[in-house]
PDB file of N, CA, C and O in Angstrom:
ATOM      1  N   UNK A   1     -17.549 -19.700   0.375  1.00  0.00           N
ATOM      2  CA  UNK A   1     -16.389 -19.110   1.023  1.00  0.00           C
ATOM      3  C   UNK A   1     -15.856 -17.973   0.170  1.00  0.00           C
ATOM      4  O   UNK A   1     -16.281 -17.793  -0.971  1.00  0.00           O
ATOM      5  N   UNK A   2     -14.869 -17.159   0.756  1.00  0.00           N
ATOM      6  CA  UNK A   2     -14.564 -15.971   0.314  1.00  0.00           C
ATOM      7  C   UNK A   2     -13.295 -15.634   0.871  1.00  0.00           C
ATOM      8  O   UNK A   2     -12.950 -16.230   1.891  1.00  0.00           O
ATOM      9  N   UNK A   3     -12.230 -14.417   0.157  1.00  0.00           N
ATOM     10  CA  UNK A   3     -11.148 -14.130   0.889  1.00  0.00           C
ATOM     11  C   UNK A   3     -10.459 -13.050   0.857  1.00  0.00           C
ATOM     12  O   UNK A   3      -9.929 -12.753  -0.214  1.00  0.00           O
ATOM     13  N   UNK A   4     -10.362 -12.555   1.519  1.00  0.00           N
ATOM     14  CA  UNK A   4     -10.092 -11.138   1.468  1.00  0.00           C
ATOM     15  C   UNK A   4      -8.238 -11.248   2.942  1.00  0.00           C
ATOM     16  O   UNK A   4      -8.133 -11.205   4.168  1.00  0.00           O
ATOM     17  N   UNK A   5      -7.301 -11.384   1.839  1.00  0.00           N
ATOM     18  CA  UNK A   5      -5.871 -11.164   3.074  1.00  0.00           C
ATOM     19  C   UNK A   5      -5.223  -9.846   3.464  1.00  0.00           C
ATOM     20  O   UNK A   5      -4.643  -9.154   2.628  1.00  0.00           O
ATOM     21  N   UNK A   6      -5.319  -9.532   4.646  1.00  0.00           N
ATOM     22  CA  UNK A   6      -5.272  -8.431   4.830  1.00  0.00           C
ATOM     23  C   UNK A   6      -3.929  -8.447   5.597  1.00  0.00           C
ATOM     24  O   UNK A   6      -3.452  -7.405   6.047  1.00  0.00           O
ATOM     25  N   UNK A   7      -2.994 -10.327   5.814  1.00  0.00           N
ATOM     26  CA  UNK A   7      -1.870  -9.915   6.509  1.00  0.00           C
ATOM     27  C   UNK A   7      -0.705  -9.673   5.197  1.00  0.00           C
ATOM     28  O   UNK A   7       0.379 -10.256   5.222  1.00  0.00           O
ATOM     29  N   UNK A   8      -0.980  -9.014   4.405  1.00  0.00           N
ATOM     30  CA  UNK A   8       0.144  -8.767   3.162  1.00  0.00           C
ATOM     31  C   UNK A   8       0.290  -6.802   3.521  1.00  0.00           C
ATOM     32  O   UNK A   8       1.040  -6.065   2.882  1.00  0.00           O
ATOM     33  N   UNK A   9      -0.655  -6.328   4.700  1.00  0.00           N
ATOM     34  CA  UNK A   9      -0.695  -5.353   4.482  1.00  0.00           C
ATOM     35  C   UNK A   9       0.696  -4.897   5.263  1.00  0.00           C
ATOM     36  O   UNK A   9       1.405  -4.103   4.645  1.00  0.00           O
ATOM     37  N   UNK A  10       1.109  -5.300   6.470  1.00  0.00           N
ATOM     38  CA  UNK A  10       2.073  -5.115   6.964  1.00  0.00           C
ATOM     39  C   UNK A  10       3.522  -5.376   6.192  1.00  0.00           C
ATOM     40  O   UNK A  10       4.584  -4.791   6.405  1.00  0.00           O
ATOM     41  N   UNK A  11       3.197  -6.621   5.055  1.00  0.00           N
ATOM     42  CA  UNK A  11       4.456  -7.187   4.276  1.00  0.00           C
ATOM     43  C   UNK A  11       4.686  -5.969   3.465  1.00  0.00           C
ATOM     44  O   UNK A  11       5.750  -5.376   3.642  1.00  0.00           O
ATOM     45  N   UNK A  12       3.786  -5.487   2.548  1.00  0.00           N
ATOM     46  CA  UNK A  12       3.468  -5.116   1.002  1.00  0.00           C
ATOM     47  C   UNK A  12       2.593  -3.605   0.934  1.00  0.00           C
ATOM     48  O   UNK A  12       2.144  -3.042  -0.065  1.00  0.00           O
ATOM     49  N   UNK A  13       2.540  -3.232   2.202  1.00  0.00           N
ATOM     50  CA  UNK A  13       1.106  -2.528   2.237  1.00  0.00           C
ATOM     51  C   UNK A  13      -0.137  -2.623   0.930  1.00  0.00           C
ATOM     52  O   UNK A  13      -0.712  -1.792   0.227  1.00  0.00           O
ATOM     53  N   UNK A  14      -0.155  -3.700   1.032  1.00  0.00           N
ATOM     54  CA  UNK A  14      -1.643  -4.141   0.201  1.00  0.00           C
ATOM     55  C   UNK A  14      -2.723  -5.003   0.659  1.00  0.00           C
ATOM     56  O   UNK A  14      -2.494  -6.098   1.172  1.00  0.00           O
ATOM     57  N   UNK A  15      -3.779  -4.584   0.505  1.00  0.00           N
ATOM     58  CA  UNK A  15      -4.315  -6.060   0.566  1.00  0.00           C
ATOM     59  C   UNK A  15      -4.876  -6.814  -0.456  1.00  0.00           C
ATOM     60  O   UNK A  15      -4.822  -6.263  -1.555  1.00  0.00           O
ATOM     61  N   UNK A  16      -5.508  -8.137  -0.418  1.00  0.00           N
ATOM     62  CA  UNK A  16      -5.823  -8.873  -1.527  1.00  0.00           C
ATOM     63  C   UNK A  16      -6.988  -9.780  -1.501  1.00  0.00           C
ATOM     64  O   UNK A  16      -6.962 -10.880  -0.947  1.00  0.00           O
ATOM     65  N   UNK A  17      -7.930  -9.325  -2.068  1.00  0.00           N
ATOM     66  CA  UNK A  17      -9.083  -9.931  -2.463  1.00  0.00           C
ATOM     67  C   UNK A  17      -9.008 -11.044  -3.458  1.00  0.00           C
ATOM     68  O   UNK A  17      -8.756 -10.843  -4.646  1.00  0.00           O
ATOM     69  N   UNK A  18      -9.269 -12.421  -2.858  1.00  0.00           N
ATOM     70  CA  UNK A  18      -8.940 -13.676  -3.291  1.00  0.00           C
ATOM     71  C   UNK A  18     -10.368 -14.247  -3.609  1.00  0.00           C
ATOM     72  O   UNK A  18     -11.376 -13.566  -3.796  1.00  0.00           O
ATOM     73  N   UNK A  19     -10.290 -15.409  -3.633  1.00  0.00           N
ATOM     74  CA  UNK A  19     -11.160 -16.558  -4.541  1.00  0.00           C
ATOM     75  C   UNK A  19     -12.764 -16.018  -3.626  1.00  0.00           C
ATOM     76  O   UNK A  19     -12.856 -15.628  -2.462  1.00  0.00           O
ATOM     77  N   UNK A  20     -13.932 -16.197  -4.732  1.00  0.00           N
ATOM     78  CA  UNK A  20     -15.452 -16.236  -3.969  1.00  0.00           C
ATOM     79  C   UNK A  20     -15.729 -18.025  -4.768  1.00  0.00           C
ATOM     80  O   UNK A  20     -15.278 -18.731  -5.670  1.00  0.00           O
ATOM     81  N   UNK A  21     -16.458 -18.035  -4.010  1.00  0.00           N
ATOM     82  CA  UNK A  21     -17.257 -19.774  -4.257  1.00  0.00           C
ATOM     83  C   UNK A  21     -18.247 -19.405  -5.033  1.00  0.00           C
ATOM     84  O   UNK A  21     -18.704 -20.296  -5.749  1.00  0.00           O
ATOM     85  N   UNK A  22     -18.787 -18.213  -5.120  1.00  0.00           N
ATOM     86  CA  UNK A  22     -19.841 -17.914  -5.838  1.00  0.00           C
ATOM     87  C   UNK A  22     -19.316 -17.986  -7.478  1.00  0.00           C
ATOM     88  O   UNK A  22     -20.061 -18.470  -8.330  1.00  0.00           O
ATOM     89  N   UNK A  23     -18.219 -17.556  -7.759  1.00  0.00           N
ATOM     90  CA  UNK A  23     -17.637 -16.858  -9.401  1.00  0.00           C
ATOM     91  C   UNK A  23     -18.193 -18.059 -10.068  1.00  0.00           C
ATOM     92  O   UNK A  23     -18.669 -17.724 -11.152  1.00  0.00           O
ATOM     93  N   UNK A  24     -18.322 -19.384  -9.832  1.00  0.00           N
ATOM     94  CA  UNK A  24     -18.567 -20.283 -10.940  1.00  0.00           C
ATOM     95  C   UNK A  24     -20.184 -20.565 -10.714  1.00  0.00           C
ATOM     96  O   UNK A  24     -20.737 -20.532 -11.814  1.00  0.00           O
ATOM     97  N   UNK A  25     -21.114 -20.831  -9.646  1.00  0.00           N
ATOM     98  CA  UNK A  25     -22.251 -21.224  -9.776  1.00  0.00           C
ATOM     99  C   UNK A  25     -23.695 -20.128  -9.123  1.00  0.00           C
ATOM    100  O   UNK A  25     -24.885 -20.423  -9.020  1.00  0.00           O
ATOM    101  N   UNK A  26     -22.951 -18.780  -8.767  1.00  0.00           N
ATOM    102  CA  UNK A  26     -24.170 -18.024  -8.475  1.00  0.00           C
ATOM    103  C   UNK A  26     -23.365 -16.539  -8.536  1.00  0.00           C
ATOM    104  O   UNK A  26     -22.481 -16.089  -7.807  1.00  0.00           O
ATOM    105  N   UNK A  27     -24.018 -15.993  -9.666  1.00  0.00           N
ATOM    106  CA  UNK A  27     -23.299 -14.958 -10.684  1.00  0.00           C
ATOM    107  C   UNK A  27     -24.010 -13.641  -9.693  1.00  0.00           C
ATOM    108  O   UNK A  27     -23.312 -12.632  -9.597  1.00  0.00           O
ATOM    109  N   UNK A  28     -25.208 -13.643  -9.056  1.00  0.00           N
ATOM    110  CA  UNK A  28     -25.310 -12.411  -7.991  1.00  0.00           C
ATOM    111  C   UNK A  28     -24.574 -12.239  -6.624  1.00  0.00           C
ATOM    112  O   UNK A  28     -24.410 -11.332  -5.807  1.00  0.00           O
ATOM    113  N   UNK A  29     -24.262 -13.353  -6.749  1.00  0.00           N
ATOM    114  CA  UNK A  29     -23.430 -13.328  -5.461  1.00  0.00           C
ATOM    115  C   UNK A  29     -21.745 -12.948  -5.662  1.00  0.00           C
ATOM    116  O   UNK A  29     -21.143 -12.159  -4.934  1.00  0.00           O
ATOM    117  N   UNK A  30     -21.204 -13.618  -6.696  1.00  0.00           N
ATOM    118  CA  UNK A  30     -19.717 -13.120  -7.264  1.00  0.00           C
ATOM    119  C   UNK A  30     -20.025 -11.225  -7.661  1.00  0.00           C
ATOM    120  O   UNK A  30     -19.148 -10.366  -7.756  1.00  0.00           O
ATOM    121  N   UNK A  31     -21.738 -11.005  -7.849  1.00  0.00           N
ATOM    122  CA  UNK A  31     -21.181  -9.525  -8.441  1.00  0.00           C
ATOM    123  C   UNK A  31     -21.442  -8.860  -6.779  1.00  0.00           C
ATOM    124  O   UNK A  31     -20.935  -7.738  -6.752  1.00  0.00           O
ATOM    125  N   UNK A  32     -21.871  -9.108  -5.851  1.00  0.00           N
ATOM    126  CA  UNK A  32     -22.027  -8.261  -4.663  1.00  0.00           C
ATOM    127  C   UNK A  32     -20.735  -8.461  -4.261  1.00  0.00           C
ATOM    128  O   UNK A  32     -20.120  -7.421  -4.026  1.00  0.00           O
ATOM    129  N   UNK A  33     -20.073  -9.600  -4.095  1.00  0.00           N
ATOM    130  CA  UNK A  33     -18.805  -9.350  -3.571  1.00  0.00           C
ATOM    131  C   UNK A  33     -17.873  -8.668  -4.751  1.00  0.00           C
ATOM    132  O   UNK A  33     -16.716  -8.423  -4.408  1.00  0.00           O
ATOM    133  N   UNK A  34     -18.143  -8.430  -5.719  1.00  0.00           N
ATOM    134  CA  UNK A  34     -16.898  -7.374  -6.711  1.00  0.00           C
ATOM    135  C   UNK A  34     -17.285  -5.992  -5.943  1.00  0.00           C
ATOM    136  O   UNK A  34     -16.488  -5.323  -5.285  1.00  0.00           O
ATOM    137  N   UNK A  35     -18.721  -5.677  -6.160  1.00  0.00           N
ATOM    138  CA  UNK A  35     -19.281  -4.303  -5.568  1.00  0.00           C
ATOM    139  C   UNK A  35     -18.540  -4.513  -4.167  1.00  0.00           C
ATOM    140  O   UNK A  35     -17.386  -4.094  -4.260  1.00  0.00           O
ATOM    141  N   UNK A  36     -18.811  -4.998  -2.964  1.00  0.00           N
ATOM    142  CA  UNK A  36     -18.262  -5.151  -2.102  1.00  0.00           C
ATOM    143  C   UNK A  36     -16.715  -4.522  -1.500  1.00  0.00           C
ATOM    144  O   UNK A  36     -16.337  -3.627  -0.744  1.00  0.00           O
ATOM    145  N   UNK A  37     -16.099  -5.631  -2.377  1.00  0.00           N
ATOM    146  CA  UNK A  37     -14.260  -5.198  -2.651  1.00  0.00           C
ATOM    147  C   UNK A  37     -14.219  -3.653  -3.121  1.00  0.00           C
ATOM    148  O   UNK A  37     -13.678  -2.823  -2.390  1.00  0.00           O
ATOM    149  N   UNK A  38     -14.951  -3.183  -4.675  1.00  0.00           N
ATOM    150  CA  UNK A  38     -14.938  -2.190  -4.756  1.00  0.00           C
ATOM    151  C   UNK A  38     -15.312  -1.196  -3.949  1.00  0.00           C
ATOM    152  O   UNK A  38     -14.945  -0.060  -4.249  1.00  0.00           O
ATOM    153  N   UNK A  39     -16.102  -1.400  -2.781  1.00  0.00           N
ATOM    154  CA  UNK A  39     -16.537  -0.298  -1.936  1.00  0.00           C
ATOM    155  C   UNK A  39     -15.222   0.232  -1.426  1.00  0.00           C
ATOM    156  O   UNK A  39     -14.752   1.364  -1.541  1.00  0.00           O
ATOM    157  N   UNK A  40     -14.539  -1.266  -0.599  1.00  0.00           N
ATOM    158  CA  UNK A  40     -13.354  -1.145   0.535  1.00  0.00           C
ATOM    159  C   UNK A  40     -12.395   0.100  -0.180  1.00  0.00           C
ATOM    160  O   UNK A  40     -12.053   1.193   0.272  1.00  0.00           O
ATOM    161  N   UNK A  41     -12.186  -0.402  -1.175  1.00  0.00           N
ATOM    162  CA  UNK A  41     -10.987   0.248  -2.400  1.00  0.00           C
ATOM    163  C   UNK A  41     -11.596   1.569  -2.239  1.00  0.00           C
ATOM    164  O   UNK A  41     -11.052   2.109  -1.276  1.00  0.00           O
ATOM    165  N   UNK A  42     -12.639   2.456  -2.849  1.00  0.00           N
ATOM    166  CA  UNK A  42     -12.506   3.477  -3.003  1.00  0.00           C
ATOM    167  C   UNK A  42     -12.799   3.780  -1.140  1.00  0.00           C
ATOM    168  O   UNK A  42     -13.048   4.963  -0.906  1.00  0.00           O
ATOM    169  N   UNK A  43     -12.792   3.235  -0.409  1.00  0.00           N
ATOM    170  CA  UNK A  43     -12.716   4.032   1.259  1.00  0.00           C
ATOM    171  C   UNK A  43     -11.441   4.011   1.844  1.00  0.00           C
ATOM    172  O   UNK A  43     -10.952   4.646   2.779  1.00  0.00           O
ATOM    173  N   UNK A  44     -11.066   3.258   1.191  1.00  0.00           N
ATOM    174  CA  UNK A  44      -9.402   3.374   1.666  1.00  0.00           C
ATOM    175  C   UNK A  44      -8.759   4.571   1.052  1.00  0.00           C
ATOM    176  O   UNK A  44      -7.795   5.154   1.548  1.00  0.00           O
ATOM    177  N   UNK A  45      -9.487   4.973  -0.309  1.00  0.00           N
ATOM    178  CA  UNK A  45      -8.906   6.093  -0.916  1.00  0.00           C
ATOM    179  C   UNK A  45      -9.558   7.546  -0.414  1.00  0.00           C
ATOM    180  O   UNK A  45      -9.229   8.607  -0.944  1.00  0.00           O
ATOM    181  N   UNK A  46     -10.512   7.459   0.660  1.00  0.00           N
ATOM    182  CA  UNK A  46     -10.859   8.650   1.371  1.00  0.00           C
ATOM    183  C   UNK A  46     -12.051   9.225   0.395  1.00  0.00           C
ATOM    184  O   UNK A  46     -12.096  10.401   0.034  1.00  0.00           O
ATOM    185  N   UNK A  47     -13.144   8.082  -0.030  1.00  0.00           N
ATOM    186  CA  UNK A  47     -14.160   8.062  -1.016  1.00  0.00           C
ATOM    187  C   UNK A  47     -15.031   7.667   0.111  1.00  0.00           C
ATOM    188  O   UNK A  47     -14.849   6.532   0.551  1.00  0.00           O
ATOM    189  N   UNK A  48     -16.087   8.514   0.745  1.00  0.00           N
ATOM    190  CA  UNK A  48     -17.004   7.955   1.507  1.00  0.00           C
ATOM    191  C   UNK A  48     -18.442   8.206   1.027  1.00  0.00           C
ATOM    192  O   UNK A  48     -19.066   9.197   1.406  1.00  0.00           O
ATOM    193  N   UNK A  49     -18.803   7.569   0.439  1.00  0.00           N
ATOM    194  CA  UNK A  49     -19.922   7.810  -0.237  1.00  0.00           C
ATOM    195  C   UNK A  49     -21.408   8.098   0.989  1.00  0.00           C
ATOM    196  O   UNK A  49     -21.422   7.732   2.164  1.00  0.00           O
ATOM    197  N   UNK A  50     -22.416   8.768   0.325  1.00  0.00           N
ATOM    198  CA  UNK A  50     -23.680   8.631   1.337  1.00  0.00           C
ATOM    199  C   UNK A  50     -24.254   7.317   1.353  1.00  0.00           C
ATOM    200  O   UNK A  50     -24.374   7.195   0.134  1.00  0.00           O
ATOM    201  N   UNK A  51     -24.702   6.234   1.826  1.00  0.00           N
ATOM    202  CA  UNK A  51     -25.447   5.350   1.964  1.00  0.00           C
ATOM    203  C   UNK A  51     -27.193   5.309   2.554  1.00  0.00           C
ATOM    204  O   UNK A  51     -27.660   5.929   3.509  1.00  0.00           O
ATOM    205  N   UNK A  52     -27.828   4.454   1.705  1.00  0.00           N
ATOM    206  CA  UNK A  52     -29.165   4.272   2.105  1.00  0.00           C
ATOM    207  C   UNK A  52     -28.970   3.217   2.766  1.00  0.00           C
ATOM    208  O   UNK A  52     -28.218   2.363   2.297  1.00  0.00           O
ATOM    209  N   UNK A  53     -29.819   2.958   4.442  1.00  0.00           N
ATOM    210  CA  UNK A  53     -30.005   1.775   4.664  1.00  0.00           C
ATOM    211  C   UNK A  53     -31.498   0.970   4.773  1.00  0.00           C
ATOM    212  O   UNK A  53     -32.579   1.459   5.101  1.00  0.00           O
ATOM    213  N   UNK A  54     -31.231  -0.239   4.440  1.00  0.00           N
ATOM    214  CA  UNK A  54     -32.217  -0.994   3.844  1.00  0.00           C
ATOM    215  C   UNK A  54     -32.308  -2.391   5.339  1.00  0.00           C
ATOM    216  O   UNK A  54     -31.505  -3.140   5.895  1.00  0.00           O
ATOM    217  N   UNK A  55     -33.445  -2.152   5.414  1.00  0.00           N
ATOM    218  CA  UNK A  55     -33.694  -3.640   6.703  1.00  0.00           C
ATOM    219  C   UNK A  55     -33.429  -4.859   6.579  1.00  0.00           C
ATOM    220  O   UNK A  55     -33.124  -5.589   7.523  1.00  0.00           O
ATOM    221  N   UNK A  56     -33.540  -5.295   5.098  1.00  0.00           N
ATOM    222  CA  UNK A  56     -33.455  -6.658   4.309  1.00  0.00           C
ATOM    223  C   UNK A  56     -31.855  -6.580   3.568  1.00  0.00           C
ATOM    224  O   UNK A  56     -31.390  -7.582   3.025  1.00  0.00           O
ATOM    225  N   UNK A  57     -31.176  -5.416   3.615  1.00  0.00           N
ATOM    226  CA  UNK A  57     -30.049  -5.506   3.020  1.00  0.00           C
ATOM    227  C   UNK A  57     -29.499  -6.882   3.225  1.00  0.00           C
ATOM    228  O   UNK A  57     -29.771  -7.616   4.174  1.00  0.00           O
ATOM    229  N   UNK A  58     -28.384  -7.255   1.846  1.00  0.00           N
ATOM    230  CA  UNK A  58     -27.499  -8.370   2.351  1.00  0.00           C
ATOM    231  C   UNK A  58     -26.439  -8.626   3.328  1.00  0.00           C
ATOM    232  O   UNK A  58     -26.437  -7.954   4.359  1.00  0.00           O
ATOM    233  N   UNK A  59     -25.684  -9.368   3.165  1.00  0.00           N
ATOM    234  CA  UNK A  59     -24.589  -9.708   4.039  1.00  0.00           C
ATOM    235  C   UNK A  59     -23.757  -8.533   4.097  1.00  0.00           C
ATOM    236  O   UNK A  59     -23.449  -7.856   5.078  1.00  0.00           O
ATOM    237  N   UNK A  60     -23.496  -8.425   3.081  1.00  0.00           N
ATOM    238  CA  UNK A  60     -22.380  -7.176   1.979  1.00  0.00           C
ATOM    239  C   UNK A  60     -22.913  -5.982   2.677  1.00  0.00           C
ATOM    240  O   UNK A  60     -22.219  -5.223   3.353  1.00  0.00           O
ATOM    241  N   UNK A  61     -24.153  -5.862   2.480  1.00  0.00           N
ATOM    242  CA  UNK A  61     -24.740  -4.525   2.906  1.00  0.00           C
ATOM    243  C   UNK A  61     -24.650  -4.175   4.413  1.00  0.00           C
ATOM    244  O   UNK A  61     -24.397  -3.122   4.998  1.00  0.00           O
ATOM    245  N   UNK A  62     -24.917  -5.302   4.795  1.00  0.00           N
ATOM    246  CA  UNK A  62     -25.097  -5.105   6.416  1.00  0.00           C
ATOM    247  C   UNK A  62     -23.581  -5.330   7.256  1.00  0.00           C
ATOM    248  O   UNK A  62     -23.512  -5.376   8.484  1.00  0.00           O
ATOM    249  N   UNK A  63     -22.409  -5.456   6.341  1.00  0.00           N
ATOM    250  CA  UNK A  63     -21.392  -5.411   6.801  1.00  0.00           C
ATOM    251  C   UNK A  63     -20.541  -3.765   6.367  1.00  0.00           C
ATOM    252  O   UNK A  63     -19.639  -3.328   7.082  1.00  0.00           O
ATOM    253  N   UNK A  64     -20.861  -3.280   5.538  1.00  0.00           N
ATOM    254  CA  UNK A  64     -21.232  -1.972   5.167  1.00  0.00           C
ATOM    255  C   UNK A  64     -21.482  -1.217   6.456  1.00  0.00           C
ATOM    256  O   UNK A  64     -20.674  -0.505   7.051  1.00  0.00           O
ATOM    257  N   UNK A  65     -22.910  -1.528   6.837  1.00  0.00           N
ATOM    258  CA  UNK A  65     -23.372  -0.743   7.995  1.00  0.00           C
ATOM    259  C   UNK A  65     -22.320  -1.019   9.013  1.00  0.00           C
ATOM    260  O   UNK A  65     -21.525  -0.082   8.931  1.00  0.00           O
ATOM    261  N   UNK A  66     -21.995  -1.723   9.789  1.00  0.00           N
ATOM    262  CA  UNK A  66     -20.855  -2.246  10.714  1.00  0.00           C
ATOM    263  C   UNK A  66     -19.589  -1.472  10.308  1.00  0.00           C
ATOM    264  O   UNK A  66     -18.976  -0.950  11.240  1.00  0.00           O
ATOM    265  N   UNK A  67     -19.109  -1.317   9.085  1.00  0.00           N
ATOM    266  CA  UNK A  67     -17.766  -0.312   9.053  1.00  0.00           C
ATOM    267  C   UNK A  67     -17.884   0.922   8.741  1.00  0.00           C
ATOM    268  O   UNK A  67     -16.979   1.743   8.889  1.00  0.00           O
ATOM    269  N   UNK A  68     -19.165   1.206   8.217  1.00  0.00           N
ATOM    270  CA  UNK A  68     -19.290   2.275   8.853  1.00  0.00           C
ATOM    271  C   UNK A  68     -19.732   3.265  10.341  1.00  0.00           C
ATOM    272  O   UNK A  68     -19.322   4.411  10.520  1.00  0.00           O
ATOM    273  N   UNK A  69     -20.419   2.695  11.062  1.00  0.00           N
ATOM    274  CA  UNK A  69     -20.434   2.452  12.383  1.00  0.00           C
ATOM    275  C   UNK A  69     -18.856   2.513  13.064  1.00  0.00           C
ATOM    276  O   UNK A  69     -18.463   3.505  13.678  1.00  0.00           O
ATOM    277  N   UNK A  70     -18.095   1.392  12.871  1.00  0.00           N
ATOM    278  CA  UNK A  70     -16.744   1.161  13.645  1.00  0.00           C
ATOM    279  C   UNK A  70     -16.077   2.372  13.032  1.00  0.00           C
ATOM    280  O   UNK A  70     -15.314   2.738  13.926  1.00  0.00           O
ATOM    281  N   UNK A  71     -15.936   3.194  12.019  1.00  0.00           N
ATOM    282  CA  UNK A  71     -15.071   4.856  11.668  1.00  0.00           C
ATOM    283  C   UNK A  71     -15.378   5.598  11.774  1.00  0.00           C
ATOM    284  O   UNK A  71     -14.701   6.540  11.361  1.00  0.00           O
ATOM    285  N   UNK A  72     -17.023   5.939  12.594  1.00  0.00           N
ATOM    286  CA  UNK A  72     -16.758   6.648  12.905  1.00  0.00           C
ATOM    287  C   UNK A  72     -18.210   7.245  11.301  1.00  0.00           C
ATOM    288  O   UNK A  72     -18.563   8.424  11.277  1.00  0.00           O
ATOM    289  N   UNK A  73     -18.494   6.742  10.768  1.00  0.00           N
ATOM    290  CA  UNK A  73     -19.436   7.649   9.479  1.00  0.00           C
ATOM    291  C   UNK A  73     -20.590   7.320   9.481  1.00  0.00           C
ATOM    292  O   UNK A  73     -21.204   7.306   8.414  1.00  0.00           O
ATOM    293  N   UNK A  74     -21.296   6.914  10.841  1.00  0.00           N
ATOM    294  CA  UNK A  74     -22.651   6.895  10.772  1.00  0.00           C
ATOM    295  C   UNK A  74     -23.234   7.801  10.401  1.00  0.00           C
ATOM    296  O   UNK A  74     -24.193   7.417   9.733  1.00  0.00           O
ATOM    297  N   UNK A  75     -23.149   9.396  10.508  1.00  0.00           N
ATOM    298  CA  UNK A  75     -23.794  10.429   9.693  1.00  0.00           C
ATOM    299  C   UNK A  75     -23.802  10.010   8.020  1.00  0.00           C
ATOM    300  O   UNK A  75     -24.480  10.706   7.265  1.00  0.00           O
ATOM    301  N   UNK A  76     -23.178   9.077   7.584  1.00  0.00           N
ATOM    302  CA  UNK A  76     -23.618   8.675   6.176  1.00  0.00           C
ATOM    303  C   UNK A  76     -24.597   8.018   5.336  1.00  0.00           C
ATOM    304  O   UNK A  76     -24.967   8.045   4.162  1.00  0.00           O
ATOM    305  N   UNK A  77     -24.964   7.192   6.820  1.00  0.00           N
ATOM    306  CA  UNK A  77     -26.074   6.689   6.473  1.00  0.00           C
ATOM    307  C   UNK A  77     -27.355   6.792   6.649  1.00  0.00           C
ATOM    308  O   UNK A  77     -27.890   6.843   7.756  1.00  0.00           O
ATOM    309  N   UNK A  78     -28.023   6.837   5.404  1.00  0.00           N
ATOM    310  CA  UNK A  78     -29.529   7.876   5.388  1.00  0.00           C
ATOM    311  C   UNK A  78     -30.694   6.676   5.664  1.00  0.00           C
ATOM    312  O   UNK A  78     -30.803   5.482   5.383  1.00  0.00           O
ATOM    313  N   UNK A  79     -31.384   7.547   6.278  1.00  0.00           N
ATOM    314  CA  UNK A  79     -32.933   6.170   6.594  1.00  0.00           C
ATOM    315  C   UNK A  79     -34.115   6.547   5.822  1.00  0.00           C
ATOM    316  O   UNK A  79     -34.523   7.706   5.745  1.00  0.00           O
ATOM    317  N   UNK A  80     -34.597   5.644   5.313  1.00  0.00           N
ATOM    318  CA  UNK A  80     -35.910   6.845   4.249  1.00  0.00           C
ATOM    319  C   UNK A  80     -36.999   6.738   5.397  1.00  0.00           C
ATOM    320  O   UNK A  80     -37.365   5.835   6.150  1.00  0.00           O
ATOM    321  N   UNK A  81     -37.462   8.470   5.132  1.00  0.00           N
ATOM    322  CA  UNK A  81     -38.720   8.524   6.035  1.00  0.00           C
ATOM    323  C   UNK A  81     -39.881   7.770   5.443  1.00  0.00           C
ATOM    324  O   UNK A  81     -39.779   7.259   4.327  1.00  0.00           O
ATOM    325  N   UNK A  82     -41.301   7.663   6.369  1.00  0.00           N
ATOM    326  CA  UNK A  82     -42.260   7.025   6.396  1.00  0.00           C
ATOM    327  C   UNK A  82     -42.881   7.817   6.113  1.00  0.00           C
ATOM    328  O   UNK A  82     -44.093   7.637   5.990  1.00  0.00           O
TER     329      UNK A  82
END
């Protein structure tokens, strides 16, 4: 499990990235979700980086693809040719 509260944004305008299940027994998985969080953070700050997409990407990754898709920045994401 994982947590990310996003109803503090209306309170506080913040949001808050809470507890992963991973931090104590699977150390690749606590670091995709830091990378993860860190993505949101710098896109909220109007940081849209180029992206490669990958077929096997993870969860993380492939939820990536999905917000970028829903704003609108599919031109960001690059496909490697064959």
């Amino acid at each position: 499990y994982h947590g990310l509260n996003l109803h503090s944004y209306w309170f506080r305008s913040t949001i808050e990235f809470r507890y992963h299940s991973a931090v104590l027994h699977h150390i690749d998985d606590a670091m995709q979700w830091i990378i993860f969080s860190q993505f949101l953070v710098e896109m909220s700050q109007g940081h849209i980086p180029t992206i490669h997409f990958h077929n096997n990407g993870n969860k993380w990754l492939q939820t990536i693809y999905v917000i970028y898709h829903a704003l609108g920045y599919s031109d960001r994401i690059k496909f490697f040719s064959s």
